[in-house]
N, C-alpha and C positions, 0 to 999 in steps of 0.2 A: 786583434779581432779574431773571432774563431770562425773557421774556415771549414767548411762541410767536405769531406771529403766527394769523391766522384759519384759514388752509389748514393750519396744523401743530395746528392746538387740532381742526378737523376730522376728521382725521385720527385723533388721539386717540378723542376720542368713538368712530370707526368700531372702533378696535383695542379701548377697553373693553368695549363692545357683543360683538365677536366671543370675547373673553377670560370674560366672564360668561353667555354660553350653555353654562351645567353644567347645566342642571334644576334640579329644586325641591328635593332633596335637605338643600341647603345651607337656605336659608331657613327648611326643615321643623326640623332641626339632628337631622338622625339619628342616633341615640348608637349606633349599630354601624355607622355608617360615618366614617373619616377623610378628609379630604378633602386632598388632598397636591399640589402644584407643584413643581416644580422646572425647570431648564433643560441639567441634563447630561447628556451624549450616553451611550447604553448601554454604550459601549466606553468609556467614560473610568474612570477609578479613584473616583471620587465615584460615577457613575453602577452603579458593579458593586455596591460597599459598601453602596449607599443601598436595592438592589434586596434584598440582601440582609437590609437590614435592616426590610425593610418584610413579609420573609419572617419572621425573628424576632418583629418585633410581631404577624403573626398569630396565628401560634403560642402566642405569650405572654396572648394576648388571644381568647379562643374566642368565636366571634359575629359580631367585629368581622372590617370588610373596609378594606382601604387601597384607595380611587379615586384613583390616582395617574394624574393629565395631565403632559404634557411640555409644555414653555410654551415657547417662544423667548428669548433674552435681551433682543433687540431688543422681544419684546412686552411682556413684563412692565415692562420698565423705562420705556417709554412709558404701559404704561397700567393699570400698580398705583393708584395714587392714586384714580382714578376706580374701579376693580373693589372695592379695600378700604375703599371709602365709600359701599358696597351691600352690598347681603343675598346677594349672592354671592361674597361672599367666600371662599375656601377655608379649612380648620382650621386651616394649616402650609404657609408656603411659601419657596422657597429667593431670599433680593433681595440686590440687591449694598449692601455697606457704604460707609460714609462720606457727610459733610454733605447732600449734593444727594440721595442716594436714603432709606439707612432714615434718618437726621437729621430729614431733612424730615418724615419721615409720621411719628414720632416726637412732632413738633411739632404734627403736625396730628393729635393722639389717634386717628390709625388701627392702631397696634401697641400690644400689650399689653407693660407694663411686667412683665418676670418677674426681678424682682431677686428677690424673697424664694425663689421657684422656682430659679434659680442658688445659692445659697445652699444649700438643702434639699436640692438633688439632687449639691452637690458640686463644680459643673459651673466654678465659678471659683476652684478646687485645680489643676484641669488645663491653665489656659488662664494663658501667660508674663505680665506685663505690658502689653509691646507688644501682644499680641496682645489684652487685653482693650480696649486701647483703640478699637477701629472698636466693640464693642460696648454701649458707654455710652455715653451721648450726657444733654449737660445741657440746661434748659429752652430753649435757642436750638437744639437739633437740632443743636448740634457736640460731634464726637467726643470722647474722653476727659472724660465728666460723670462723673452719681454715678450713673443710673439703666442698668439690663441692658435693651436693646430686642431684642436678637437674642443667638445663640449659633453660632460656629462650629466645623465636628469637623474642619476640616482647615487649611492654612496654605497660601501660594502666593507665588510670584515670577517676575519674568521674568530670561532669559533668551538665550542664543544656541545655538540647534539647528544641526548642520552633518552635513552627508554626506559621510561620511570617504573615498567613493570618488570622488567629483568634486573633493576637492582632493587624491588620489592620482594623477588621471587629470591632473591638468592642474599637479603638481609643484605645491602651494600647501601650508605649512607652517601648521598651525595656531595661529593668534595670541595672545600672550600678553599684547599691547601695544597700547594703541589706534593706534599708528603703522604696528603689524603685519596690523592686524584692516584700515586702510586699504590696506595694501601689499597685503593679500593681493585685498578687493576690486577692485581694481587691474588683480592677473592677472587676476581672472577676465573684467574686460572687458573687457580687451586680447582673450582668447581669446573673445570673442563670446558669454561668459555672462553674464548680470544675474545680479550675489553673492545679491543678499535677494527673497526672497520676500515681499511686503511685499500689507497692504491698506489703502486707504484710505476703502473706503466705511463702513466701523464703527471699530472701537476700533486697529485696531492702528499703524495712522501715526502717532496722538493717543502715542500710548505711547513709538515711535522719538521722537519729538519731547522727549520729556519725558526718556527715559533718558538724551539727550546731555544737556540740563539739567542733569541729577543727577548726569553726570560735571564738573561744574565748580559742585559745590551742598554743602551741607554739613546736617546736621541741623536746625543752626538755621534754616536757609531752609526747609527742609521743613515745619516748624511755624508758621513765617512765614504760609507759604502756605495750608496744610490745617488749624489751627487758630486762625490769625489773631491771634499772637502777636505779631509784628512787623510791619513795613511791608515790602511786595512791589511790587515792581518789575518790570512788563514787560518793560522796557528795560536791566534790568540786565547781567551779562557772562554770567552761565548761559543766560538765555532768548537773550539776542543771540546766542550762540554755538550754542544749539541749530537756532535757526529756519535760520542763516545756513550751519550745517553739512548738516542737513535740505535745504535748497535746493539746495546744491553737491552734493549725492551723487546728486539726480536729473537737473542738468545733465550729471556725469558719468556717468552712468549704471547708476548700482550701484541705483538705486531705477527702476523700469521707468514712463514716461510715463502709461501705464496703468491705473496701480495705484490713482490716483482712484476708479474703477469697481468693485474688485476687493473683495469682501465678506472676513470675514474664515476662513468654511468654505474658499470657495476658496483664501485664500493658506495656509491648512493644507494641503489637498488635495494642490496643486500639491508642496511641497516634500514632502509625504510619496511621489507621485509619482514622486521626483528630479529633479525640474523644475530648480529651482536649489539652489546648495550650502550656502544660510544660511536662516534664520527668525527675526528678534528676538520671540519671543514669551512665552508663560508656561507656568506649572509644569499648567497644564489641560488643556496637548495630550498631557503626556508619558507620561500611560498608553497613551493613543489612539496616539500614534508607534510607542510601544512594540511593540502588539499588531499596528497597523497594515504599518509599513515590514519587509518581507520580503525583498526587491531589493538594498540598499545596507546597507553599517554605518553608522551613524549614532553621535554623541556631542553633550553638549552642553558650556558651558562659561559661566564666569559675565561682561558683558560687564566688559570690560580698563578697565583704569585707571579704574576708577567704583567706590568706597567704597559710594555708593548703587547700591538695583536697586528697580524698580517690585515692589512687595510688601506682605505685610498677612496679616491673619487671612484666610481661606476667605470665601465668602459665607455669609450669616447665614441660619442657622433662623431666623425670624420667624413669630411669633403674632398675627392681625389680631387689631385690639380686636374684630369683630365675628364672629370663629370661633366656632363651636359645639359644638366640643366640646375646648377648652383642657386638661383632662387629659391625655385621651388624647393630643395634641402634644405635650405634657412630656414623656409617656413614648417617644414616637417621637424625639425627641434624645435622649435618655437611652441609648437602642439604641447612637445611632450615635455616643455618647459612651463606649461601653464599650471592652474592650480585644480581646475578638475583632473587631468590626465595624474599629475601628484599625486592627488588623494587617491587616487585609484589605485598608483603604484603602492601606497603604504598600506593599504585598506588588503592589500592581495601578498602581502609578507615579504614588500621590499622597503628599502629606506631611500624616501624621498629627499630633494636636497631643496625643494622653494614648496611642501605640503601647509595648509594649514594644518595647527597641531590637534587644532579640538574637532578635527573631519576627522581623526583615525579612530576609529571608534574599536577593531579588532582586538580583544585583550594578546592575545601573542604578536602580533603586530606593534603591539605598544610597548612590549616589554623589548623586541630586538631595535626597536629605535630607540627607547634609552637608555641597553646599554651601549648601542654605538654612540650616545653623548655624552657616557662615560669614559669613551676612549677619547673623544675629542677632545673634551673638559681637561686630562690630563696628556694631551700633546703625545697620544698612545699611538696613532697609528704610523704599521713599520714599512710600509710598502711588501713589494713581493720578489722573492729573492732572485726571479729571473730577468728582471729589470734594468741593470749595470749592462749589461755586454750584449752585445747583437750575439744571437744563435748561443747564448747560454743557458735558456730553456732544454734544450736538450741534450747540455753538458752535467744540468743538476740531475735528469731524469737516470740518467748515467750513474752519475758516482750517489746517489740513493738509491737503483738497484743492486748498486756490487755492495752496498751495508747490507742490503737483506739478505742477499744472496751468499754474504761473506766471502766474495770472490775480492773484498779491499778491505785492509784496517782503517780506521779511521783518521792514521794521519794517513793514507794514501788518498781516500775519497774527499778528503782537504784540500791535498795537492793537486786533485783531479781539476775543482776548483779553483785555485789561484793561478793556475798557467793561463788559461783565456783571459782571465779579469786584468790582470797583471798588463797581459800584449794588450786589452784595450786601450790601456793608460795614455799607450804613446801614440794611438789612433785619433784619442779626443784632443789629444794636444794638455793634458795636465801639466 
């Protein structure tokens, strides 16, 4: 398991500490008040839907008020563990899926197991297969167990944003073909544009990294990997081919020297801007694009010759074992599990997981839900490559700034890689 050093376990404590100044509310355990987290931006399609449905549960619930905080991604996922093994804990809050975050605390009896709750309320009628998988987790805290730790209302994947008038202004044809999607990078920096909008100081270089992966990966590596089904291999021809492509695209210049530094609002910002003409990113900007980008037409497309795409359930409704008022959370998923609150969500440029299909009436709304049942159809989605190892989110953010940076070759940012993954092995008991 990877181990934070002293300055990053510091750190932590600073961010629980600031994370758990809500008042006494919570300790008191207010039965007219819900206490709610989350981290999506007002303008996003989660964020509208969830507003709304926090409008509904009032409603529905006379007395009762929703204290709804807005958390960062970056905070919560640093300093969950410590906040949800205090009396500050919130009632309901929104945490990302897979091994390393709810797995974890799953294992460490800080989330309420609501299997019989899924059950009762229906809520695993609605939810495909695949998609129930990031939400069971067995006594190791790996994905697809017997037991329900969270619940997601919406579904996600990445993909390739592009500004249809920077490759009309500069004659670039949009790519059908990973040969094409290079060519096209290509023009653009011959004409003195950087193709991708790219960040590396959070999640989104970790993600480029992993999609070229999964262009040369198949199913079974995926499970390999994120369920620990078979033996993994840093060194193998996906990851070598990732890192070694990853590396090449910032000597050439499609990926900006820079971008080490670049968070990942900013590399949204900039291309919704029209900064540059591409964004490898996911399905959680595309409401925001949507409402956002005014200036240029934009489209997206799913990346070329890759069977897999970085993908999964939504993040998870999650129930601290130490909430106070655990009803009332049932019923506040419940909202956002219904079929107006759906509609809503897909109509505002997310992918709903129980929408009626002929309520989406949004033409881009329609197009990014099907082709996530394009990915679904072909057994496409790869999960996310921070997922295997508790605290390896911020081992990948590591070894994909020293590629940019060229502070590591490629088989070093490999190696940087397989030490934590490897020590988890004997953690989950493989």
């Amino acid at each position: 398991m990877f181990k934070p050093g002293k300055a990053l376990l510091a750190a932590l404590l600073v961010g629980a500490t600031a994370l758990a100044g809500c008042g006494s509310d919570a300790a008191d355990g207010n039965p007219n008040e819900l206490r709610l987290w989350h981290y999506e931006g007002p303008d996003s399609a989660m964020g509208k839907a969830w507003d709304a449905a926090i409008k509904e549960f009032e409603k529905s619930h006379p007395g009762v008020k929703v204290k709804f905080e807005e958390k960062g991604f970056e905070q919560i996922q640093k300093s969950a563990q410590m906040v949800l093994n205090s009396d500050e804990a919130p009632d309901i809050m929104e945490y990302n899926k897979g091994n390393a975050t709810a797995g974890l605390l799953s294992r460490q009896g800080l989330l309420t197991d609501m299997s019989s709750e899924v059950t009762k309320h229906g809520w695993d009628k609605l939810l495909s297969p695949s998609l129930q998988t990031t939400c069971k987790y067995d006594e190791r805290g790996v994905m697809g167990g017997d037991k329900w730790f969270g619940v997601p209302n919406y579904a996600e994947y990445t993909m390739v944003y592009y500004n249809k008038n920077l490759f009309t202004q500069h004659g670039v044809a949009v790519p059908t073909t990973f040969d094409e999607l290079v060519a096209a990078m290509e023009k653009f920096r011959q004409a003195g544009v950087t193709p991708l909008s790219l960040g590396g100081k959070e999640y989104p270089a970790q993600q480029l990294l992993y999609q070229l992966a999964l262009s040369k990966a198949d199913s079974k590596w995926v499970s390999s990997l994120q369920q620990y089904t078979g033996d993994v291999d840093f060194h193998d021809e996906a990851w070598t081919y990732a890192a070694t492509t990853f590396a090449d695209w910032v000597k050439k210049g499609y990926i900006a020297k820079d971008a080490a530094g670049i968070d990942a609002e900013s590399m949204g910002v900039a291309f919704m801007d029209g900064k540059f003409p591409m964004m490898v990113s996911g399905s959680w900007w595309y409401g925001r694009v949507q409402s956002t980008v005014k200036d240029f037409e934009w489209d997206s497309f799913l990346f070329p010759d890759s069977d897999l795409a970085l993908g999964s359930s939504g993040n998870l409704w999650v129930v601290p074992e130490k909430s106070k008022n655990k009803d009332l959370a049932y019923d506040f998923i419940d909202i956002t599990m219904k079929k107006a609150n759906q509609n809503l969500l897909g109509n505002s440029g997310g992918i709903p997981v129980a929408a009626d299909a002929s309520a989406i009436t949004d033409p881009k709304s329609k197009t990014l839900i099907e082709n996530y049942e394009k990915l679904v159809d072909r057994d496409g989605l790869g999960y996310y490559p921070d997922w295997p190892v508790p605290g390896y989110y911020d081992v990948l953010v590591s070894a994909t700034q020293k590629l940019i940076n060229g502070t590591a070759s490629p088989d070093q940012a490999l190696d940087e890689l397989a030490g934590p993954y490897e020590e988890n092995l004997a953690n989950v008991g493989k």
